[in-house]
VOGU-940612 format. One line per field, with one value per residue (C-alpha): x, y, z; residue in one letter. Coordinates in steps of 0.2 Angstrom, whole numbers, padded with zeros to 4 digits. Each point is the difference from the previous one (the first is absolute). Example, Ala and Ser with C-alpha at 12.3 -4.5 7.8 and 13.67 -1.06 7.14 Angstrom:
! residues 2
east 0062 / 0006
north -0022 / 0017
up 0039 / -0003
residuo A / S
END
This chain:
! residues 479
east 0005 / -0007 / 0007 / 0005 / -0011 / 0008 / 0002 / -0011 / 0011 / 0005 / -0019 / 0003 / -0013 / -0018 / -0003 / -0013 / 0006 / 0015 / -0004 / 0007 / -0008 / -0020 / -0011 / -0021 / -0008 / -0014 / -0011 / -0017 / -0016 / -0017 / -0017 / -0012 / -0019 / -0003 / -0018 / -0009 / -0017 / -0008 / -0007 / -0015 / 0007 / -0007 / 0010 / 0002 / 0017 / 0004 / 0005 / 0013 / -0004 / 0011 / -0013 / 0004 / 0015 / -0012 / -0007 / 0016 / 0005 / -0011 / -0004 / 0020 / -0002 / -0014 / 0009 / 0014 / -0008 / -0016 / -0013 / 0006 / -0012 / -0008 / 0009 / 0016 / 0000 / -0007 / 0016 / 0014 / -0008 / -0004 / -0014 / -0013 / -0019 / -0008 / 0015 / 0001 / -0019 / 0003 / 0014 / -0013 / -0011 / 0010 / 0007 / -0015 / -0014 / 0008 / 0001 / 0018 / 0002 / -0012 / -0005 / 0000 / 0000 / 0010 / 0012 / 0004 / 0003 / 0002 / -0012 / 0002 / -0003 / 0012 / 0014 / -0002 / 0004 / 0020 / 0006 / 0013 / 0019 / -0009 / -0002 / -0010 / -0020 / -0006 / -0018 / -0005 / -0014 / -0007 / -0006 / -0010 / 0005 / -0006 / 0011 / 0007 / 0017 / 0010 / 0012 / 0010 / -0008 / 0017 / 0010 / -0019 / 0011 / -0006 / -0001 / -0007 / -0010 / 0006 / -0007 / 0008 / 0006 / -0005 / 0017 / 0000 / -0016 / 0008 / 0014 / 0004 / -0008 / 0009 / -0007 / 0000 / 0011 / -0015 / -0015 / -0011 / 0006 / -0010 / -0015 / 0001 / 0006 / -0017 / 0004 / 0019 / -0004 / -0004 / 0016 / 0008 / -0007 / 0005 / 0018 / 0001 / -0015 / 0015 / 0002 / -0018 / -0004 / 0013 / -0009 / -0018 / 0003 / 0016 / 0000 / -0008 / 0012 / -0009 / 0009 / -0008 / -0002 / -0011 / -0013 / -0010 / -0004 / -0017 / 0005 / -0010 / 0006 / -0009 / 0010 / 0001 / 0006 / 0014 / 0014 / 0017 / 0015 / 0016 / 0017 / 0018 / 0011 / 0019 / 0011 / 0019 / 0015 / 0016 / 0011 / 0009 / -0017 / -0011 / -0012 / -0006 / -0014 / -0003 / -0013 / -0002 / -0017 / 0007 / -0007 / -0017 / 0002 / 0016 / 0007 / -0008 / -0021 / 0008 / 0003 / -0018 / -0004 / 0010 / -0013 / 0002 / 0017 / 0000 / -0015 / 0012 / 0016 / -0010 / -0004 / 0016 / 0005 / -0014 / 0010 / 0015 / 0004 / 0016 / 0011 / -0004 / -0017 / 0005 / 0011 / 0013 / 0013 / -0011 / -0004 / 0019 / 0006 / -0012 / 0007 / 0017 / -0008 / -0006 / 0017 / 0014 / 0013 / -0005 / -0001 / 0013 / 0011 / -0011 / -0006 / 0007 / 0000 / -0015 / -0008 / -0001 / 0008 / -0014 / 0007 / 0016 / -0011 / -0013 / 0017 / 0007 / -0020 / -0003 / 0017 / -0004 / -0017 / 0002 / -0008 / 0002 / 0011 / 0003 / 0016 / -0009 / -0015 / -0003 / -0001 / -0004 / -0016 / -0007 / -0016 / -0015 / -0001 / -0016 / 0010 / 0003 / 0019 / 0000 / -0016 / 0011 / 0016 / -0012 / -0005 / 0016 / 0002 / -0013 / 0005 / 0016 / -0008 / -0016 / 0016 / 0006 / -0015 / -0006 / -0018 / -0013 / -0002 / -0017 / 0002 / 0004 / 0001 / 0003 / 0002 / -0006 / 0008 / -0009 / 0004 / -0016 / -0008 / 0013 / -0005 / -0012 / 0002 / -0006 / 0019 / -0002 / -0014 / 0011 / 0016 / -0011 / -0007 / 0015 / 0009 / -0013 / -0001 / 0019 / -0002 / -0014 / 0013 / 0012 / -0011 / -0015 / -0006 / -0002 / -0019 / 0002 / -0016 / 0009 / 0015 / -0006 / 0004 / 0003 / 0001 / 0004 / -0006 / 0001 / -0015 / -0015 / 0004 / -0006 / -0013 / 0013 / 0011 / -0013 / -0005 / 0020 / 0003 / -0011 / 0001 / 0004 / 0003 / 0002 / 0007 / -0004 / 0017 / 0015 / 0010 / 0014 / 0008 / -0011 / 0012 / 0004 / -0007 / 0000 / -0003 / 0001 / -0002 / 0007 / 0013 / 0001 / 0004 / 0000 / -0001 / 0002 / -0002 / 0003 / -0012 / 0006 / 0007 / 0018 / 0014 / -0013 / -0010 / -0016 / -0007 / -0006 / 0002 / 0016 / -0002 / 0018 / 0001 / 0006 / -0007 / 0008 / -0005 / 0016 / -0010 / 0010 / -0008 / -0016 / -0002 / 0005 / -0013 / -0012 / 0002 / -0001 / -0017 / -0006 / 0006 / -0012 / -0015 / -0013 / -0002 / -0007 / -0015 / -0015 / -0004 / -0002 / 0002 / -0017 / -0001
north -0058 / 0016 / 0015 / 0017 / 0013 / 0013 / 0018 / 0011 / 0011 / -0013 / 0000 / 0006 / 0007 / 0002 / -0019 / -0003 / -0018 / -0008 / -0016 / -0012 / 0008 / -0002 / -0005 / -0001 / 0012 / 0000 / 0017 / 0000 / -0011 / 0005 / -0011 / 0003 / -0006 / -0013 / 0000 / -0016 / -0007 / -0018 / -0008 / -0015 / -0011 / -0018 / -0013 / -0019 / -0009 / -0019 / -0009 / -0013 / -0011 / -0016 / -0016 / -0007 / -0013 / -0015 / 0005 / 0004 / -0015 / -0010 / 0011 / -0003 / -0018 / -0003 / 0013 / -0009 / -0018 / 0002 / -0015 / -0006 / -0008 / 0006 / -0014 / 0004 / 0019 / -0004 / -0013 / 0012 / 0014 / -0010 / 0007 / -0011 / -0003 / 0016 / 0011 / -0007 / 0004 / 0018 / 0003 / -0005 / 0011 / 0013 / -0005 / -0003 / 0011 / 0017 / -0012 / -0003 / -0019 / -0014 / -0018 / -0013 / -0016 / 0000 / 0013 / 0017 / 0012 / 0018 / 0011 / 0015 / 0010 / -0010 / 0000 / 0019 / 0004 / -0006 / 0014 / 0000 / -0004 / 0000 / -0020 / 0008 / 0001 / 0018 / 0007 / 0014 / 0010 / 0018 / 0012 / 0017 / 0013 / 0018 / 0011 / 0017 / 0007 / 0015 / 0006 / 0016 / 0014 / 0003 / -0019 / -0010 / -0012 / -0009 / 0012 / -0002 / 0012 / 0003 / 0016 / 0018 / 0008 / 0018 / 0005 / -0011 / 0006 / 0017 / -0007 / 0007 / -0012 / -0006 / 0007 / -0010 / 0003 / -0006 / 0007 / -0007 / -0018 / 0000 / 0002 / -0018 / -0009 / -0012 / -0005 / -0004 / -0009 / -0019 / 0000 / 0006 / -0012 / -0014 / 0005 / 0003 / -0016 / -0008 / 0013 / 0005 / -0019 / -0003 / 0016 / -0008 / -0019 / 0002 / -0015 / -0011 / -0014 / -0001 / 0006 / 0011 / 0007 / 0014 / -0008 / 0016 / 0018 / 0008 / 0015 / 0013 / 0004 / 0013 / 0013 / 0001 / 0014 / 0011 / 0000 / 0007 / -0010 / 0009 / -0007 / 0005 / 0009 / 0000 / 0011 / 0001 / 0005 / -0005 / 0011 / 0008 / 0009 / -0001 / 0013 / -0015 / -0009 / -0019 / -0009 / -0015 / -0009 / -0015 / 0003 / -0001 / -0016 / -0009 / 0002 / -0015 / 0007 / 0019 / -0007 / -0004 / 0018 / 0012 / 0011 / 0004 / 0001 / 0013 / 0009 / 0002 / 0005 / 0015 / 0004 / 0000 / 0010 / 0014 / 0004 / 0006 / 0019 / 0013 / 0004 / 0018 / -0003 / -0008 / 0014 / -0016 / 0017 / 0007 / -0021 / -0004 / 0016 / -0005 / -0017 / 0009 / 0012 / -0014 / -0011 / 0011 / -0011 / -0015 / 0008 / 0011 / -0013 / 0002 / 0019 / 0011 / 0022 / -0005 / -0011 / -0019 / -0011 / -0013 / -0009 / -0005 / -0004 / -0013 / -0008 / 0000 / -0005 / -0015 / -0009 / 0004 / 0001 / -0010 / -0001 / 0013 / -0004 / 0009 / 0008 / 0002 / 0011 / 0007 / -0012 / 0002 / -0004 / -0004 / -0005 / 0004 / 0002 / -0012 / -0015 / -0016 / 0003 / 0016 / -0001 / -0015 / 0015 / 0014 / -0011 / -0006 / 0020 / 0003 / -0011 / 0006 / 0017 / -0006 / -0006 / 0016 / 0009 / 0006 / 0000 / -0005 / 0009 / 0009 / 0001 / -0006 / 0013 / -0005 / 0014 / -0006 / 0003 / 0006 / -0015 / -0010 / -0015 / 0001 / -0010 / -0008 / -0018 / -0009 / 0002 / 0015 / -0003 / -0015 / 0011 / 0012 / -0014 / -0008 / 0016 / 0003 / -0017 / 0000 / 0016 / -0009 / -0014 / 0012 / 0009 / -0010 / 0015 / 0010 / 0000 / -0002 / 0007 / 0016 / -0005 / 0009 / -0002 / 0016 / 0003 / 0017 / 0000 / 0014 / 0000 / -0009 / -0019 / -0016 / -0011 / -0012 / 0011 / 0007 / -0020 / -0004 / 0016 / 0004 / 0018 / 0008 / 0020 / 0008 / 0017 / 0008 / 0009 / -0011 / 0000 / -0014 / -0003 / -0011 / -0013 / -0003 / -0012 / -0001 / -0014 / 0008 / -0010 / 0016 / -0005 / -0016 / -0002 / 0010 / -0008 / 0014 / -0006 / 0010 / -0006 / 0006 / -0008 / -0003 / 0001 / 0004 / 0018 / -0011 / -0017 / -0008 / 0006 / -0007 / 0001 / 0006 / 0001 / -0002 / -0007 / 0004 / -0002 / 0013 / 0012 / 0015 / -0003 / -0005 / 0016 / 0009 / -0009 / 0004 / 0018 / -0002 / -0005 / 0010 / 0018 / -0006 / -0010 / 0015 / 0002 / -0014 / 0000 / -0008 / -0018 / -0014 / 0011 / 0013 / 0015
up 0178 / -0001 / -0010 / 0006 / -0003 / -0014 / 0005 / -0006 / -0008 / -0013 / -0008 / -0017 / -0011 / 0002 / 0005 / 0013 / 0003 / -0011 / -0010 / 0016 / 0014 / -0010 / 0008 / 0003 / 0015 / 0005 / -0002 / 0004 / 0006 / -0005 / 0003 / -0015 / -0002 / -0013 / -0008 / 0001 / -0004 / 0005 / -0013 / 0001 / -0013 / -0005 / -0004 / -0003 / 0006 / -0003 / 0019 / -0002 / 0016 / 0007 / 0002 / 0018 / 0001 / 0000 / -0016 / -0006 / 0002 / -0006 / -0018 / -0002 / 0001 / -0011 / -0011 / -0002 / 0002 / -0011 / 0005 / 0016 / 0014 / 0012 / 0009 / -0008 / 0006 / 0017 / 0002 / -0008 / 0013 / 0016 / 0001 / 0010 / -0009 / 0008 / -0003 / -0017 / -0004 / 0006 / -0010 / -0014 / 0005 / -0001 / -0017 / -0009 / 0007 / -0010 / -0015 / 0001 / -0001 / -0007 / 0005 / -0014 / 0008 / 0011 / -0008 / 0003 / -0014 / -0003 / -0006 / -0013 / 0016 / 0010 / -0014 / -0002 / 0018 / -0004 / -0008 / -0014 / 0005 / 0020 / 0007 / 0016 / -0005 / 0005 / -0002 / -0010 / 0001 / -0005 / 0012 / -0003 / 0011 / 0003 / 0013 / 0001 / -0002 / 0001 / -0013 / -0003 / -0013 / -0008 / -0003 / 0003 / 0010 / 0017 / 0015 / 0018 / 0008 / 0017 / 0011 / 0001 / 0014 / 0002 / -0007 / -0014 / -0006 / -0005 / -0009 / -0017 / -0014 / -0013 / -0019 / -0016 / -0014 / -0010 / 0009 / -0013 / 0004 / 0016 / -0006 / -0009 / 0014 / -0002 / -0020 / 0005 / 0018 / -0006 / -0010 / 0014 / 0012 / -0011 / 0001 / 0019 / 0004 / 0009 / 0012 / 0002 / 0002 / 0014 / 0009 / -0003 / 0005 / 0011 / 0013 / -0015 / -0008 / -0017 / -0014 / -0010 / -0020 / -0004 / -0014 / -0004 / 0005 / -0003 / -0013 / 0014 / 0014 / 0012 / 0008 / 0020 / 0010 / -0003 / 0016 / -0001 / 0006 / 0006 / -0010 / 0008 / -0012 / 0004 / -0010 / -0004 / -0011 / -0002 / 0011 / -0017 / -0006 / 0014 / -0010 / -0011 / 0011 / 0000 / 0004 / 0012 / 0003 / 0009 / 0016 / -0007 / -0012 / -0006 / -0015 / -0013 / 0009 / -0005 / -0018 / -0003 / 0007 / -0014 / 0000 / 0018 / 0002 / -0016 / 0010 / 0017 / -0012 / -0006 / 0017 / 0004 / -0016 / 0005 / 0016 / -0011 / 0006 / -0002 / 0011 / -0004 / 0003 / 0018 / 0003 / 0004 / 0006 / 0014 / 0008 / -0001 / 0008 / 0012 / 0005 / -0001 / 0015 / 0008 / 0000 / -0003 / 0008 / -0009 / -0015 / -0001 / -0012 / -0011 / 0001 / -0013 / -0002 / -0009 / 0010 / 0002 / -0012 / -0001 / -0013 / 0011 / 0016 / -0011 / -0005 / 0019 / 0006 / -0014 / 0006 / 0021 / 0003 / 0018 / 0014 / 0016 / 0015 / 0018 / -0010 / -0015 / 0004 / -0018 / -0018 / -0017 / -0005 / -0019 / -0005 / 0007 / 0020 / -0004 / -0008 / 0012 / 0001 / 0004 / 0012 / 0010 / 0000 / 0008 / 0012 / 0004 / 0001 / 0010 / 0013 / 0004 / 0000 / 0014 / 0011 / 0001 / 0001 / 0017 / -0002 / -0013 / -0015 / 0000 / -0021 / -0017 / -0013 / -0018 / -0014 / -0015 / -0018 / -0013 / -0012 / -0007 / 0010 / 0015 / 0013 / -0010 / 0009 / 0017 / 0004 / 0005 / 0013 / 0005 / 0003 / 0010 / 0011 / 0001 / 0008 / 0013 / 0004 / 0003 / 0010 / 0013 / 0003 / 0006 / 0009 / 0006 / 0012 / -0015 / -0010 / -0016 / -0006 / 0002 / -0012 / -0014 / -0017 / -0009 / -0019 / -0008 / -0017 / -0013 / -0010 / 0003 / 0007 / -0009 / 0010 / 0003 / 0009 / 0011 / 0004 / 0004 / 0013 / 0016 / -0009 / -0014 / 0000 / -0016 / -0009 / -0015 / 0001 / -0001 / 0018 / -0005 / -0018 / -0010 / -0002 / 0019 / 0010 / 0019 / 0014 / 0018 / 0018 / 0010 / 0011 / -0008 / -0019 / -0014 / -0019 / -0016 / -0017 / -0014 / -0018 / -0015 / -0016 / 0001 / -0014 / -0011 / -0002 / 0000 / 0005 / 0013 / 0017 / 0010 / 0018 / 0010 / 0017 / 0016 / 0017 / 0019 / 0018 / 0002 / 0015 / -0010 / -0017 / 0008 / 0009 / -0018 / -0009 / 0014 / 0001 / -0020 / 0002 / 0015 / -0007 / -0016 / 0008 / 0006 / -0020 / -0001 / 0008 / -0015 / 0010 / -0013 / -0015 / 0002 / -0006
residuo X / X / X / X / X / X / X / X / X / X / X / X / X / X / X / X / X / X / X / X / X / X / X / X / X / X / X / X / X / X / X / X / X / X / X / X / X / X / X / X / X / X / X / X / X / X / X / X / X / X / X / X / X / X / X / X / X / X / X / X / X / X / X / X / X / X / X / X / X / X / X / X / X / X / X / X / X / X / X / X / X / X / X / X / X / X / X / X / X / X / X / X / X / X / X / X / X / X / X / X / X / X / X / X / X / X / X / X / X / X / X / X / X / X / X / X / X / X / X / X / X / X / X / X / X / X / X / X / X / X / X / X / X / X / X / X / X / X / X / X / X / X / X / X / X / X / X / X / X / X / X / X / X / X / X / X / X / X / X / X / X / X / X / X / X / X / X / X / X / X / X / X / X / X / X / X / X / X / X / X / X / X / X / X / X / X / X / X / X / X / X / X / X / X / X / X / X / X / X / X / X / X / X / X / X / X / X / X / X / X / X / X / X / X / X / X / X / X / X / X / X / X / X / X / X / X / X / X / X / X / X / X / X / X / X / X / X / X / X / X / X / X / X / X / X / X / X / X / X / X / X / X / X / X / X / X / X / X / X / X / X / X / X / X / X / X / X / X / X / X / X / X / X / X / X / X / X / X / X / X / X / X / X / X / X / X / X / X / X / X / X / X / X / X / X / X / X / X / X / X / X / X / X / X / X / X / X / X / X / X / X / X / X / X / X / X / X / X / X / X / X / X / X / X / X / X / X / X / X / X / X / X / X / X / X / X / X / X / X / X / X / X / X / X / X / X / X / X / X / X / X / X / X / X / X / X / X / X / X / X / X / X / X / X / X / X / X / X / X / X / X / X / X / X / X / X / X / X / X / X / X / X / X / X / X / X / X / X / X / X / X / X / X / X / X / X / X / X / X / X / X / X / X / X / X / X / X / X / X / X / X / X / X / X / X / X / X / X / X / X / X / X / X / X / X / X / X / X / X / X / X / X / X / X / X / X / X / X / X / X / X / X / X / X / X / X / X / X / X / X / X / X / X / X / X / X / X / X / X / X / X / X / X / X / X / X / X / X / X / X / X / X / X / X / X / X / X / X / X
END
C-alpha cells in the first residue's frame, strides 16, 4: 500500500530530501571519445584439440589395457578388419600407438596426450600468430574499432589524468595482452572449439592507427545532495569489464568534476524566475515574494515525476531532457500535444544553456529526429525537410551542436538567463529545464524542470522565444 504524500508545510529545516524518501536520479547523459590505437602484436598460443571419437576410443583402451591385440581391440570394438586397420592408421601414423607383435602400446607421445586428472586424450600443439588489435590509450584494455558517425566525431575526448602514461602504451601492451588473452582470443578464433593458452608474445609490438571510440556516460546523485555527481558507465561495459578499466572511469569522473559551476555564476535566480513566468499556475505552490522555492519543488519532483495524461497537461521534469526516461515522457508529451494541434509545426527551437558539454551526446540528434518523425505521422501531407531544427546558443557553438541541429544561430549578448534551458514544438509542446547546483552553492549542475502540451503555456513559451529570436541571427556560430 502506498503512503500519503506529506504536506509541504511540515518540511522542517533545510533538508532537500529526508533520510526515508533518498533516493538515486538520474542527471545527465554525455557520450565522450575514448583514444585508441591498433597494435600488430606476435604471439604464440598453445591449442588444446579433442582427437575424433574413434581415436578416443581406442587411445583409452590401450591406455587402460596396455599390450592388448590387435584382435582383442578389434573384438571389444566390433570393428570389421578394414575399419580396424583405419582405426590404426589413424593411431599410429602421428606416433601415438606402436605395434609389438601383435600388441598395441602407448607411446611417450600417445601417453602425453592424457592430461593429469583428465581420462579423455586431447592434443596439444603451439601455434605462432601475428594479428592486430585495438586497445584503449588510457586502461590499454581490449577495444574494437567501429566507424564514427558525423556527430560522434566531434564529441568531446576524454583526457588522461596521467598524460605521460600514453605515451608508453607499446612497453605496458604484452602484459596487458596476457591478462585480457582470454577476451582477445575469443574475438580472434570465435566459431573455433579449441581451447586456447597464450604460450609467448614477442616483447615488440608495432603501433597501428589511432581511432577514437565513443563511451556513454550516465550521471546521478542521490536525491538528498543532487550537487554531488556520480558516475555510471554501464551502458558502455558492465561492471566486472569496467574494473579492469580504473583508469577510464577516474578519466570520465574528472570530466564530470570539470563541469562543476556556481549558482552565482549561472545566475540560477534569473532561469527560475523564468520557469516561474512560464508556469505560474503550476508553480505557484512553490513560488515565494522572492521567488521559487526550488528546494521544496525537487523534493515534490523526485517523489512524482510521472508521466503526462489528457488531465495532466504539465509534469515535473528532472534530469537531463536527453536521458532515456525523460525522452519516453516528452514524447509521451508531444503526442498529446500533435493531437490537439491543428496544423504541423513548421519549427523546433531549442535555447541552450550556458553549462559546459550540453548536449554533448547522439541523444540529442535522436530527440530531434524523433520529434519530426512523430510530427510527419501526424501529418503525412507535411514535408519535413522544412521542419527545422533550431538551436540558440550564446557564445560560439561546439561542432557537435552545430552536427545535432539543421541550424544553429548564435549571440554574443545573452538573450535568456544562462542557466535556462528551452525545448519549443510551437503549438505543441514546451519542455523548460532549469541547470544549476542544488542545495548546495556549488557543484554539479541539477537540471529542474517542467514539460506541457498545455496550449496556454505553449503560447507563453512561444512568444518567450519569438520576442528574443531576431537577436540571434550568427548561423552555426560565425562571426
Amino acid at each position: 500500500m502506498g503512503t500519503l504524500s506529506r504536506p509541504l508545510h511540515r518540511l522542517k529545516g533545510h533538508e532537500l530530501v529526508p533520510p526515508e524518501e533518498d533516493r538515486r536520479v538520474g542527471l545527465e547523459v554525455f557520450d565522450v571519445l575514448l583514444p585508441c590505437r591498433s597494435y600488430e602484436v606476435k604471439y604464440k598460443v598453445a591449442s588444446l584439440g579433442q582427437v575424433s571419437p574413434t581415436l578416443e576410443f581406442l587411445l583409452r583402451l590401450v591406455k587402460s589395457t596396455p599390450g592388448i591385440s590387435d584382435a582383442d581391440a578389434a573384438s571389444f570394438f566390433g570393428y570389421s578388419p578394414s575399419e580396424m586397420t583405419y582405426v590404426l592408421e589413424e593411431a599410429c601414423g602421428p606416433g601415438y600407438l606402436e605395434r609389438k607383435g601383435g600388441q598395441l602400446w602407448l607411446t611417450t607421445s600417445g601417453d602425453s596426450l592424457f592430461r593429469e586428472g583428465e581420462k579423455e586424450p586431447t592434443i596439444y600443439t603451439v601455434e605462432s600468430r601475428r594479428r592486430s588489435f585495438g586497445f584503449d590509450l588510457m586502461a590499454i584494455a581490449p577495444q574494437a574499432r567501429r566507424w564514427l558517425e558525423p556527430l560522434e566525431r566531434f564529441l568531446p575526448e576524454l583526457v588522461s589524468e596521467d598524460p605521460a602514461r600514453t605515451g608508453r602504451v607499446a612497453e605496458r601492451l604484452p602484459s596487458r595482452f596476457r591478462q585480457f588473452f582470454r577476451e582477445l582470443a575469443d574475438q580472434a578464433d570465435r566459431g573455433k572449439l579449441e581451447r586456447r593458452d597464450i604460450y609467448s608474445i614477442d616483447p615488440i609490438v608495432v603501433p597501428g592507427e589511432r581511432y577514437q571510440i565513443p563511451v556513454r556516460v550516465l550521471t546521478y546523485a542521490q536525491a538528498s545532495n543532487p550537487s554531488a555527481a556520480e558516475i555510471d558507465l554501464s551502458i558502455w561495459r558492465p561492471d566486472h569489464e569496467i574494473a579492469d578499466r580504473p583508469e577510464i572511469e577516474r578519466a570520465v569522473a574528472l570530466f564530470v568534476k570539470d563541469m562543476q559551476t556556481s549558482v552565482n555564476q549561472l545566475d540560477a535566480a534569473s532561469a527560475y524566475q523564468a520557469l516561474i513566468d512560464l508556469a505560474p499556475e503550476f508553480l505557484k505552490d512553490f513560488t515565494t515574494r522572492s521567488g521559487l522555492s526550488e528546494g521544496r519543488y525537487w523534493r515534490e519532483s523526485v517523489s512524482r515525476a510521472g508521466e503526462p495524461r489528457s488531465d495532466r497537461k504539465t509534469i515535473p521534469i528532472v534530469g537531463s531532457l536527453l536521458l532515456p526516461e525523460n525522452i519516453e515522457r516528452l514524447q509521451s508529451v508531444l503526442d498529446y500535444g500533435l493531437r490537439a494541434a491543428s496544423e504541423a509545426p513548421v519549427n523546433i527551437f531549442a535555447v541552450a544553456p550556458q553549462t559546459r558539454r550540453w548536449g554533448a551526446t547522439t541523444q540529442q540528434r535522436d530527440l530531434l529526429t524523433l520529434i519530426q518523425e512523430k510530427v510527419g505521422l501526424t501529418f503525412p501531407s507535411a514535408d519535413r525537410a522544412e521542419m527545422k531544427a533550431t538551436c540558440l546558443y550564446a557564445g560560439k557553438p561546439p561542432a557537435y551542436t552545430q552536427k545535432a541541429f539543421d541550424e544553429v544561430l548564435s549571440s554574443h549578448v545573452e538573450h535568456f538567463p544562462k542557466a535556462l534551458e528551452i525545448l519549443l514544438v510551437p503549438g505543441v509542446m514546451l519542455a523548460a529545464v532549469v541547470h544549476a547546483p542544488l542545495g548546495s552553492s556549488n557543484g554539479n549542475p541539477v537540471p529542474l524542470g517542467l514539460a506541457s502540451f498545455d496550449l496556454a503555456m505553449v503560447e507563453r513559451g512561444s512568444q518567450y522565444v519569438m520576442d528574443r529570436l531576431e537577436a540571434y541571427t550568427t548561423k552555426d556560430g560565425g562571426s
